[in-house]
C-alpha positions as CSV (number, residue, x, y, z in Angstrom):
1,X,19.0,31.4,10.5
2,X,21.8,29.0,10.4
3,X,21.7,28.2,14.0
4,X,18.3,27.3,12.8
5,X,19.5,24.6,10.0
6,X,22.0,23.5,12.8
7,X,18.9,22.9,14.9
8,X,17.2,21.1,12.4
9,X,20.3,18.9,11.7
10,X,20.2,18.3,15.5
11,X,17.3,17.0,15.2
12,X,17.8,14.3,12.6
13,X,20.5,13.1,14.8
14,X,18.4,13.0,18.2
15,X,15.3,11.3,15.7
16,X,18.2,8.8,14.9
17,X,19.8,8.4,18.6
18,X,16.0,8.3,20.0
19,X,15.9,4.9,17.7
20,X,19.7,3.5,18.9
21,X,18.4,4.3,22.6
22,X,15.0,2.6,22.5
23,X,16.9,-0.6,21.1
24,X,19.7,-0.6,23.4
25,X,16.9,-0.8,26.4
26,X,16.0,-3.8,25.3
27,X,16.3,-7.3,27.3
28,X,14.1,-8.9,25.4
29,X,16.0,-12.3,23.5
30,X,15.6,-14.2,20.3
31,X,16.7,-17.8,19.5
32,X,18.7,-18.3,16.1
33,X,16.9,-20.3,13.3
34,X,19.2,-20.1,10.3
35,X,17.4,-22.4,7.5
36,X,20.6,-24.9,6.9
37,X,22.4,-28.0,8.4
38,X,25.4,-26.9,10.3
39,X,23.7,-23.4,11.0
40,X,26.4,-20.5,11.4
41,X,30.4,-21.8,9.8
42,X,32.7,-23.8,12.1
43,X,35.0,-21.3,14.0
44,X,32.1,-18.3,14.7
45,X,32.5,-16.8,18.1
46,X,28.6,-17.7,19.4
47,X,26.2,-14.6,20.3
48,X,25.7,-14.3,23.8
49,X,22.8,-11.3,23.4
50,X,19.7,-11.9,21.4
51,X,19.7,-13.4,18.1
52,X,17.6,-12.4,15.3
53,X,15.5,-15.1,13.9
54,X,16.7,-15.6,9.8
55,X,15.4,-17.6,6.8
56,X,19.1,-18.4,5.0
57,X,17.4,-21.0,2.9
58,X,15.0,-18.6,1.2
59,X,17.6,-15.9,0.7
60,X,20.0,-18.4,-1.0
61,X,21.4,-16.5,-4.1
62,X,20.1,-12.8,-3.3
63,X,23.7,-11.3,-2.1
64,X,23.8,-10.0,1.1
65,X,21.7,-8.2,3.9
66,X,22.6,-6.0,6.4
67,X,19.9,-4.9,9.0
68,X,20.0,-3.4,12.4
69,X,17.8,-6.0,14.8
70,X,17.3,-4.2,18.2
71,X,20.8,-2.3,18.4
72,X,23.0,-5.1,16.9
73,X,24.2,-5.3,13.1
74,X,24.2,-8.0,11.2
75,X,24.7,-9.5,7.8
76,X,23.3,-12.1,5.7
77,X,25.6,-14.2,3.1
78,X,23.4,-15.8,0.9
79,X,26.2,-17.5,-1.0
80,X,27.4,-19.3,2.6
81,X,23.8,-19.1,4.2
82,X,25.7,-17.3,7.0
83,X,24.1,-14.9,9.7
84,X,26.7,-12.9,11.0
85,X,27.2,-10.1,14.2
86,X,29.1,-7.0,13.0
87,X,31.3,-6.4,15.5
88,X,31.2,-2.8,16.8
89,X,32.6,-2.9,20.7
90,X,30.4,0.0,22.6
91,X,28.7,1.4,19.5
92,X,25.1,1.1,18.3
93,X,25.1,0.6,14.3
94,X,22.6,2.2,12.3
95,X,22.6,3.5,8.6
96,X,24.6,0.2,7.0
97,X,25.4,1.0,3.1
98,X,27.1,-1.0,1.0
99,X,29.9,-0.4,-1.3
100,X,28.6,-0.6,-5.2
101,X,30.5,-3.9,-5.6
102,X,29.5,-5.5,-2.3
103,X,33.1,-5.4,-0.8
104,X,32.5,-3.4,2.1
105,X,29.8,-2.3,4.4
106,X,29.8,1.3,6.0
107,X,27.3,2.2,9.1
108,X,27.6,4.9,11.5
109,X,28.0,4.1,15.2
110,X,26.8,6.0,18.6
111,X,28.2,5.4,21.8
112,X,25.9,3.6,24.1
113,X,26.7,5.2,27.2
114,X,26.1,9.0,26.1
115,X,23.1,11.2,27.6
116,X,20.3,11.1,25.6
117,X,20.3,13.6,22.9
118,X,24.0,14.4,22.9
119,X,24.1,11.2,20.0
120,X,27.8,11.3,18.1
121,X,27.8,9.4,15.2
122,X,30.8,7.6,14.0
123,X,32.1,6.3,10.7
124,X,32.9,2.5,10.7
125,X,33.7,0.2,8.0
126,X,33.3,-3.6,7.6
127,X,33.8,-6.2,4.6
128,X,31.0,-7.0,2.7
129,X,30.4,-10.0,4.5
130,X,30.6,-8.7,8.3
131,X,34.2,-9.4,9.2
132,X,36.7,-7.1,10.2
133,X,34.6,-3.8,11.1
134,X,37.3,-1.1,12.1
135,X,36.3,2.6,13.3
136,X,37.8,5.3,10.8
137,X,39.5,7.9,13.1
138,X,40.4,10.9,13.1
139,X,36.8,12.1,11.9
140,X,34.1,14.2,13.9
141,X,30.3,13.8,13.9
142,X,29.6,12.3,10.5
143,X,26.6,11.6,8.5
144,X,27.0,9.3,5.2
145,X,26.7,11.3,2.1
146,X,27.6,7.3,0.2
147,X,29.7,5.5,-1.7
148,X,30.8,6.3,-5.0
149,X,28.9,4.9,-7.7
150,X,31.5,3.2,-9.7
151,X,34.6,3.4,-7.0
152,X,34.8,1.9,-3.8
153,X,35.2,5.6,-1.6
154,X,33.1,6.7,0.6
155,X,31.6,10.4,0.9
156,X,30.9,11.4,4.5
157,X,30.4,15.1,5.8
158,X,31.1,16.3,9.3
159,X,30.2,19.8,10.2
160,X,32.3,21.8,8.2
161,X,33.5,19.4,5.4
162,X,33.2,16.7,2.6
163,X,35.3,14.3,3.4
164,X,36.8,11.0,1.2
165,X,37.4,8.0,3.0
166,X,39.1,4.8,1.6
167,X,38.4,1.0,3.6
168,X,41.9,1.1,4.1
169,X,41.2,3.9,6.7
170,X,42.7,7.0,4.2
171,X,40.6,10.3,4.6
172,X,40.8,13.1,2.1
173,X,39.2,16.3,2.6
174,X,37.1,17.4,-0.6
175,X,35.6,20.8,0.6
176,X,36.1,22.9,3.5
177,X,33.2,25.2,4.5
178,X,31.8,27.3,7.7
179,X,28.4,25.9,7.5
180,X,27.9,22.6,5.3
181,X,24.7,21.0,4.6
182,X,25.0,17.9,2.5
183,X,26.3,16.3,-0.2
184,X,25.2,14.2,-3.0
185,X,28.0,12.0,-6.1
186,X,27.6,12.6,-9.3
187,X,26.2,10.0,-11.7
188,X,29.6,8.5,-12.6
189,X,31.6,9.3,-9.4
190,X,33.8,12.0,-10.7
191,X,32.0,15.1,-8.5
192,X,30.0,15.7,-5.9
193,X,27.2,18.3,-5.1
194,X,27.6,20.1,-2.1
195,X,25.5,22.5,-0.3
196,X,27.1,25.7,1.8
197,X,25.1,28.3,3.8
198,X,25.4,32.2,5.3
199,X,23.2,34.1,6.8
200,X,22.9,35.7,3.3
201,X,22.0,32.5,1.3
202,X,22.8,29.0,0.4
203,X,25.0,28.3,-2.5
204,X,24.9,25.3,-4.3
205,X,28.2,23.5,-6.2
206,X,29.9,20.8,-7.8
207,X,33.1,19.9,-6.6
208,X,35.7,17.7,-8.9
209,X,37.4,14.8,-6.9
210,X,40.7,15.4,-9.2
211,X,40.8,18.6,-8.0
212,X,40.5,22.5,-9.7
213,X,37.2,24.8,-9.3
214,X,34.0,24.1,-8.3
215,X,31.2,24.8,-10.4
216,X,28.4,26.7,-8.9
217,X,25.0,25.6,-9.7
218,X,22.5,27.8,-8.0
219,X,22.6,30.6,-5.3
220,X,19.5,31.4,-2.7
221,X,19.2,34.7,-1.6
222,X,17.6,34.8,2.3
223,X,15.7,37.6,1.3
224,X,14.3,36.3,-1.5
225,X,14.5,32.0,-1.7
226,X,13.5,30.2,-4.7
227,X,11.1,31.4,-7.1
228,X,7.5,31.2,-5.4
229,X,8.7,30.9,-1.5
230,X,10.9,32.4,0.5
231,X,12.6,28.9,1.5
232,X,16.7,28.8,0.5
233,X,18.4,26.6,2.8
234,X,19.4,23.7,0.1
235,X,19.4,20.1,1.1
236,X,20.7,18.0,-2.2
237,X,18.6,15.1,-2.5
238,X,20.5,13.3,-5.0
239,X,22.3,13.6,-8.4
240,X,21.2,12.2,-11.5
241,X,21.6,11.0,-14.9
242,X,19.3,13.1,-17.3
243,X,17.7,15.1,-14.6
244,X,20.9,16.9,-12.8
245,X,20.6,17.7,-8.4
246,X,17.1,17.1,-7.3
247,X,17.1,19.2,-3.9
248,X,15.2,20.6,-1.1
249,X,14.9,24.2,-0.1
250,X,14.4,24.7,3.3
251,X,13.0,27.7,5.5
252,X,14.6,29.1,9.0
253,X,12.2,26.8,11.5
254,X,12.0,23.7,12.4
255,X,8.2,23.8,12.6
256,X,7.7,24.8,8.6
257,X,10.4,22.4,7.7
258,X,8.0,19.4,9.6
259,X,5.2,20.0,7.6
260,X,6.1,20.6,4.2
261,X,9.2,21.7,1.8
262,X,9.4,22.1,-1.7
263,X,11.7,20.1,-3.8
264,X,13.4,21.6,-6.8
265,X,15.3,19.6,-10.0
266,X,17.9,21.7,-11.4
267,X,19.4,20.3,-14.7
268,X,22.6,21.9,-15.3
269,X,24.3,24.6,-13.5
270,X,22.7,28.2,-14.1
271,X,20.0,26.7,-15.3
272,X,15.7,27.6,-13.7
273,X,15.1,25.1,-10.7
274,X,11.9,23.4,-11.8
275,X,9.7,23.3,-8.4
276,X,7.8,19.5,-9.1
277,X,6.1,19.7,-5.4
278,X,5.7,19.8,-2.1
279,X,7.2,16.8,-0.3
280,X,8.2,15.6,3.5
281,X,12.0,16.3,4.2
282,X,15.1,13.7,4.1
283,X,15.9,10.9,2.1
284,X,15.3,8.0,4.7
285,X,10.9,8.2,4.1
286,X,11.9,7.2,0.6
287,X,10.1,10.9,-1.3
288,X,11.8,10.5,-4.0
289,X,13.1,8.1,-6.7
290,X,15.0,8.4,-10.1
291,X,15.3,5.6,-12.6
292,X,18.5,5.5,-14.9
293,X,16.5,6.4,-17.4
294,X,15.6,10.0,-16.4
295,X,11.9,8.9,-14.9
296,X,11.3,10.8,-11.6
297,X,8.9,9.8,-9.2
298,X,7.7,12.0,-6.0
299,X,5.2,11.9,-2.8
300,X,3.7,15.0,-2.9
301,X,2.1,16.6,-0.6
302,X,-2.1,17.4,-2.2
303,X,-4.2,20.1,-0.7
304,X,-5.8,19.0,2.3
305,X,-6.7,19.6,6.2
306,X,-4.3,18.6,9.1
307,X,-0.7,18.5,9.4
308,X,1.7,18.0,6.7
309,X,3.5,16.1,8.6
310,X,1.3,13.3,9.5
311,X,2.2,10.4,7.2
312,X,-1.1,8.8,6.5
313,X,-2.7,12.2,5.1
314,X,-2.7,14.1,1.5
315,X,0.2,12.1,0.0
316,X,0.2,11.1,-4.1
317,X,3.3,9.6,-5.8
318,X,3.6,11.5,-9.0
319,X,5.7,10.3,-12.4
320,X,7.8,12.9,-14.1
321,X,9.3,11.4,-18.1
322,X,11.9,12.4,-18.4
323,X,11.1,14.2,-22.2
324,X,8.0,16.0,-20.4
325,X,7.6,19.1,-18.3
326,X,4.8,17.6,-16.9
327,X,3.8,15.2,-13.9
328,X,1.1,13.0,-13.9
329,X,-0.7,11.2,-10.3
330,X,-0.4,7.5,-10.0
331,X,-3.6,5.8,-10.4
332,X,-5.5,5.3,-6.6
333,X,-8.3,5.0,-5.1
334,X,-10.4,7.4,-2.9
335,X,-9.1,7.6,0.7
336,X,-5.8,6.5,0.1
337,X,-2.4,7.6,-0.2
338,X,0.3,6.5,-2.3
339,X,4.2,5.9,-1.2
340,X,7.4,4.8,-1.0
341,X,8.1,4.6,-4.8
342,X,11.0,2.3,-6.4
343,X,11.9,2.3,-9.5
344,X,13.5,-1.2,-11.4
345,X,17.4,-0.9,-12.7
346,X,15.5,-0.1,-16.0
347,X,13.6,2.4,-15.3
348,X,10.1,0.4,-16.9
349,X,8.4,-0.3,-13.7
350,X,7.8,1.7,-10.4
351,X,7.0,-0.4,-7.0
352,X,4.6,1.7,-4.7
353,X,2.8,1.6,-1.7
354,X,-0.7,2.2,-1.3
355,X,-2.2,2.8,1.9
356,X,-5.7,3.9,3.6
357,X,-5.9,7.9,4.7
358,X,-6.6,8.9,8.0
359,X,-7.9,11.8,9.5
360,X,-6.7,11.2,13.0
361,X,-3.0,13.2,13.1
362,X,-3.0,10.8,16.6
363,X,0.0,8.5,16.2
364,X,-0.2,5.8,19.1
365,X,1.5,3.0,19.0
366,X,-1.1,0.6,18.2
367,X,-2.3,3.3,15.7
368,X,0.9,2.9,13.8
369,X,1.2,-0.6,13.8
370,X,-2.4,-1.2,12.5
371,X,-1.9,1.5,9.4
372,X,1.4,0.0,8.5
373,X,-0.3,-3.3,8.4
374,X,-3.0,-2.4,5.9
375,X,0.0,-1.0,3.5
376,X,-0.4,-2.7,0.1
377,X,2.4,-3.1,-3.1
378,X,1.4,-2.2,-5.9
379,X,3.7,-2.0,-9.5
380,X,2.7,0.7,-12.2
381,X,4.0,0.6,-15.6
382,X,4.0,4.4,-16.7
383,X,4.4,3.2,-20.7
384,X,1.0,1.6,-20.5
385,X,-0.6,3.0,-17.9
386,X,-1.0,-0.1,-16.2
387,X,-0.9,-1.5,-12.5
388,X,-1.1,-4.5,-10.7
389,X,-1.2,-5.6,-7.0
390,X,1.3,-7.9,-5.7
391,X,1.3,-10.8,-2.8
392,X,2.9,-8.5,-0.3
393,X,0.2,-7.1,2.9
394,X,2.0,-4.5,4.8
395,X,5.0,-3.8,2.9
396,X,6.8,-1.1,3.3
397,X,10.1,1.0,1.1
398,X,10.2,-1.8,-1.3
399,X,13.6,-2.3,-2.8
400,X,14.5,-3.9,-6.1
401,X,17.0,-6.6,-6.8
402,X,19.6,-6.0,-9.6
403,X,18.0,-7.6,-12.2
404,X,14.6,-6.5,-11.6
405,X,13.0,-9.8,-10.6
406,X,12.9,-9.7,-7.0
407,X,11.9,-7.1,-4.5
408,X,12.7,-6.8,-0.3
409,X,10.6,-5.0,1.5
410,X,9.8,-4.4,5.4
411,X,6.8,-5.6,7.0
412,X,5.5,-6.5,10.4
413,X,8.6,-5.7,12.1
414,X,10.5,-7.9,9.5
415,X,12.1,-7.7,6.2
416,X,10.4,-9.9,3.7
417,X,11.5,-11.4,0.0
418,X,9.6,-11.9,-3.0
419,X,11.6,-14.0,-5.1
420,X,9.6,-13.4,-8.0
421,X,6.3,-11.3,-8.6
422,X,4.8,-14.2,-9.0
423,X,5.6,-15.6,-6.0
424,X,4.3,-15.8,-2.3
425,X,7.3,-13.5,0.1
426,X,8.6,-15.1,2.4
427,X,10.3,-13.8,5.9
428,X,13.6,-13.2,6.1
429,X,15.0,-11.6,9.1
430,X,13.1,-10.6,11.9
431,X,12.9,-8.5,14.5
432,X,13.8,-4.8,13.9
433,X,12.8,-2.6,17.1
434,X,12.1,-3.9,20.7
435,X,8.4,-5.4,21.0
436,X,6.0,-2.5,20.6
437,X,8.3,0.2,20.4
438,X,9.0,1.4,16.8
439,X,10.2,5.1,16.9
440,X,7.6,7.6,15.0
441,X,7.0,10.7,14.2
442,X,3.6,11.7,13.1
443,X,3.0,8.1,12.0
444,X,6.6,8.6,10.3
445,X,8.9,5.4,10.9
446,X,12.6,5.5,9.3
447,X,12.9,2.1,8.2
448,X,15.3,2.8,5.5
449,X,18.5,3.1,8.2
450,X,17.4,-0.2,9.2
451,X,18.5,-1.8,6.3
452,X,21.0,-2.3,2.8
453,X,20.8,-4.9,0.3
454,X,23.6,-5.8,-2.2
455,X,21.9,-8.2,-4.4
456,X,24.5,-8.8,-6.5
C-alpha cells in the first residue's frame, strides 16, 4: 500500500518532469518587446536563448510575475518595468512561489541532463525581483509545502521529513517520519499539518514550529478508511481559518486515485471529517478554494458516464458558508462545467470558469487547445445570488490581486491582466510551453506551476 502512495508520488513528479523535458526540447526563439524606452536596466547581462515576449507598460503597478516560458524563469518588476532571467545554471525551474512579502522567490529545479522519468527536484531560492538565485543544499528530492503565511520560511518536504528553510540557506528539520505525505501551515504560521502513513493507516497531525507535541487530528485505519469509503491515505490540501485541514483521502492505486477522491474538511482535532465531495486530486488543477472568511468553494465531481478523470466532463463548483452544513451548485447552464474557483481577499466574490462539456474522453492536442479556448470567467456573488460574465475568452485559474480589483489569468498560451473588471485584459507575458505541445492529461493541463503573482 505504501509503495503504492510512493507510486503515485512518482508520478506527480514524472507528470512535472514530462513538462520540464518537453520545454527544454525546444529551439524554437522569441524576440524581447518590453513596453518602455530603454527596455531591460543598464548593466543586464543580454539573453542569448529565446526571450519571452512582455507587456511592462500594462503591468505597471501590479508587483511582480514570475512564470516559467519554455524551461527558463523569469520575473516581471512592475515598479522598474523590468523582464528579468532567473538564473539557475543546469536546472529547469518550475513551481515559482513567492514569499508573503514579496522578498523572495522559491522554485524547484530538475537537472536537464537526467533520463527521463528519473526527475530530482531541487529547492532554489531567489530575491523577489530575480537576482541572486542560490541552490539550498544539503536537501534531497523536495516538493514545496510554501511559505509561511506571516514569516518569511519556507516549508519543504523530502521523503521522510518537513523541513524549514530560511533565504539565508538555514534548514531546520520540523518532523521526521518513515513515510511522509505532505504538509500544509497553519493560518497564522505557528504549525503545520502533516500527513504520515503505515501499512496500517495514515495519521494525521499538527506539528508546533516552537517545538513540544504534536497534536493528532485524525487517524485512518486501512481496513476501514473514512466513513463511507475505504480510502485513508491523507493528502492535506490546505489549512484554514474557520474551516480547519481540508484533505484528501486516497486509496492504494493509482488508477482509483485518477478518477476520483473524496475530500474531507476536518475542523478541529478529534473532531467528524465532513466528506463535501468527490473531487480530482492535487492542488495545482485549482479544486479547491477558501476565502478568509470561512467560504469554501469545490469542483466536484456530479454523477455521470466516462472517466472521472477527463477534465471537460461532470464537474460543478459548489459554495460551502461557512455558518451552514450545506453546499449549494453555482448557477450554469446545461452542457457545461464549472472550474477553477477564486475567491477575492474578502471572501465576497468567487471568480470561476465556465466551460462547454464534452463527451469525447479523446484529448488530442488540437482537442485541448480548442476547449481551453471556449473557457469563459465568470464572477458569482454567493450573498445575492448574483453572477456576471467578464471580458476575458479562454481564461483559465484566475487569480486575484490584493485588493480585489484586478485578476491574472492564463489564456492562449499567455498570461493575461484585467486591470479592472471593467476593463478589456490585456497580454502580458507570452509564451508558456513550446508551440503545440502543452503537457495533458485527460484534457488536464497544470498551469498553476507555471506561474506566482505578488501583487503587492
Amino acid at each position: 500500500m505504501i509503495r503504492q502512495a510512493r507510486a503515485r508520488q512518482r508520478r506527480r513528479r514524472r507528470r512535472t518532469a514530462a513538462v520540464v523535458a518537453a520545454v527544454i526540447l525546444t529551439g524554437a526563439r522569441v524576440w524581447l518587446a518590453i513596453a518602455r524606452p530603454g527596455g531591460a536596466k543598464p548593466g543586464y547581462r543580454p539573453w542569448e536563448g529565446p526571450v519571452p515576449s512582455v507587456d511592462a507598460a500594462a503591468f505597471a503597478g501590479h508587483g511582480e510575475l514570475a512564470f516559467v516560458s519554455r524551461g527558463t524563469l523569469w520575473v516581471l518588476d512592475s515598479r522598474t518595468r523590468t523582464l528579468r532571467r532567473v538564473a539557475a545554471s543546469g536546472m529547469a525551474p518550475v513551481n515559482p512561489a513567492f514569499s508573503p512579502d514579496g522578498r523572495w522567490l522559491a522554485f524547484l529545479g530538475t537537472s536537464t541532463n537526467r533520463p527521463a522519468g528519473t526527475a530530482s527536484f531541487a529547492l532554489w531560492i531567489a530575491s523577489g525581483d530575480g537576482r541572486g538565485a542560490h541552490q539550498i543544499r544539503g536537501l534531497p528530492t523536495a516538493g514545496l509545502a510554501g511559505w509561511s503565511p506571516d514569516r518569511d520560511i519556507l516549508a519543504v518536504t523530502t521523503r521522510a521529513t518537513v523541513r524549514l528553510v530560511w533565504p539565508s540557506g538555514k534548514v531546520r528539520t520540523l518532523v521526521s517520519a518513515a513515510d511522509l505525505e505532505s504538509a500544509a501551515w497553519s493560518p497564522g504560521g505557528s504549525a503545520i499539518a502533516v500527513a504520515t502513513a503505515t501499512t496500517s493507516g495514515s495519521t494525521l497531525a499538527s506539528y508546533p514550529l516552537a517545538g513540544g507535541h504534536s497534536t493528532v487530528w485524525v487517524k485512518l485505519s486501512a481496513r476501514g478508511g473514512v466513513p463511507g469509503g475505504a480510502n485513508y491515505i491523507i493528502d492535506p490540501a490546505g489549512w484554514w481559518p474557520h474551516r480547519g485541514i481540508g484533505f484528501w483521502a486516497l486509496a492504494n492505486g493509482e488508477s482509483i486515485n485518477a478518477d476520483q477522491d473524496p475530500f474531507y474538511v476536518i475542523p478541529a482535532p478529534g473532531a467528524h471529517p465532513r466528506l463535501l465531495g468527490n473531487t480530482l486530486h492535487g492542488n495545482t488543477l485549482d479544486q479547491v478554494a477558501v476565502a478568509a472568511t470561512g467560504w469554501l468553494a469545490l469542483v466536484a465531481e456530479t454523477p455521470g458516464s466516462g472517466l472521472g478523470r477527463v477534465i471537460w466532463q461532470n464537474r460543478r463548483i459548489k459554495v460551502c458558508g461557512p455558518a451552514t452544513a450545506t453546499c449549494t451548485a453555482v448557477p450554469s447552464p446545461p452542457s457545461t462545467v464549472t472550474l477553477d474557483p477564486a475567491w477575492t481577499p474578502d471572501g465576497t466574490r468567487l471568480a470561476f470558469v465556465r466551460a462547454p462539456s464534452q463527451a469525447s474522453p479523446a484529448f488530442q492536442q488540437h482537442a485541448v487547445t480548442a476547449w481551453y479556448n471556449a473557457h469563459q470567467l465568470w464572477v458569482d456573488n454567493p450573498a445575492t445570488r448574483s453572477t456576471r460574465k467578464l471580458d476575458a475568452s479562454g481564461a483559465t485559474v484566475p487569480a486575484w490581486s490584493t485588493n480585489g480589483q484586478s485578476l491574472l489569468y492564463i489564456a492562449r498560451d499567455g498570461i493575461w491582466l484585467l486591470p479592472r473588471l471593467t476593463r478589456r485584459p490585456v497580454r502580458i507575458a507570452t509564451p508558456l510551453f513550446p508551440p503545440g505541445n502543452w503537457p495533458t492529461y485527460y484534457g488536464q493541463v497544470d498551469w498553476t506551476p507555471q506561474f506566482a503573482w505578488w501583487s503587492g
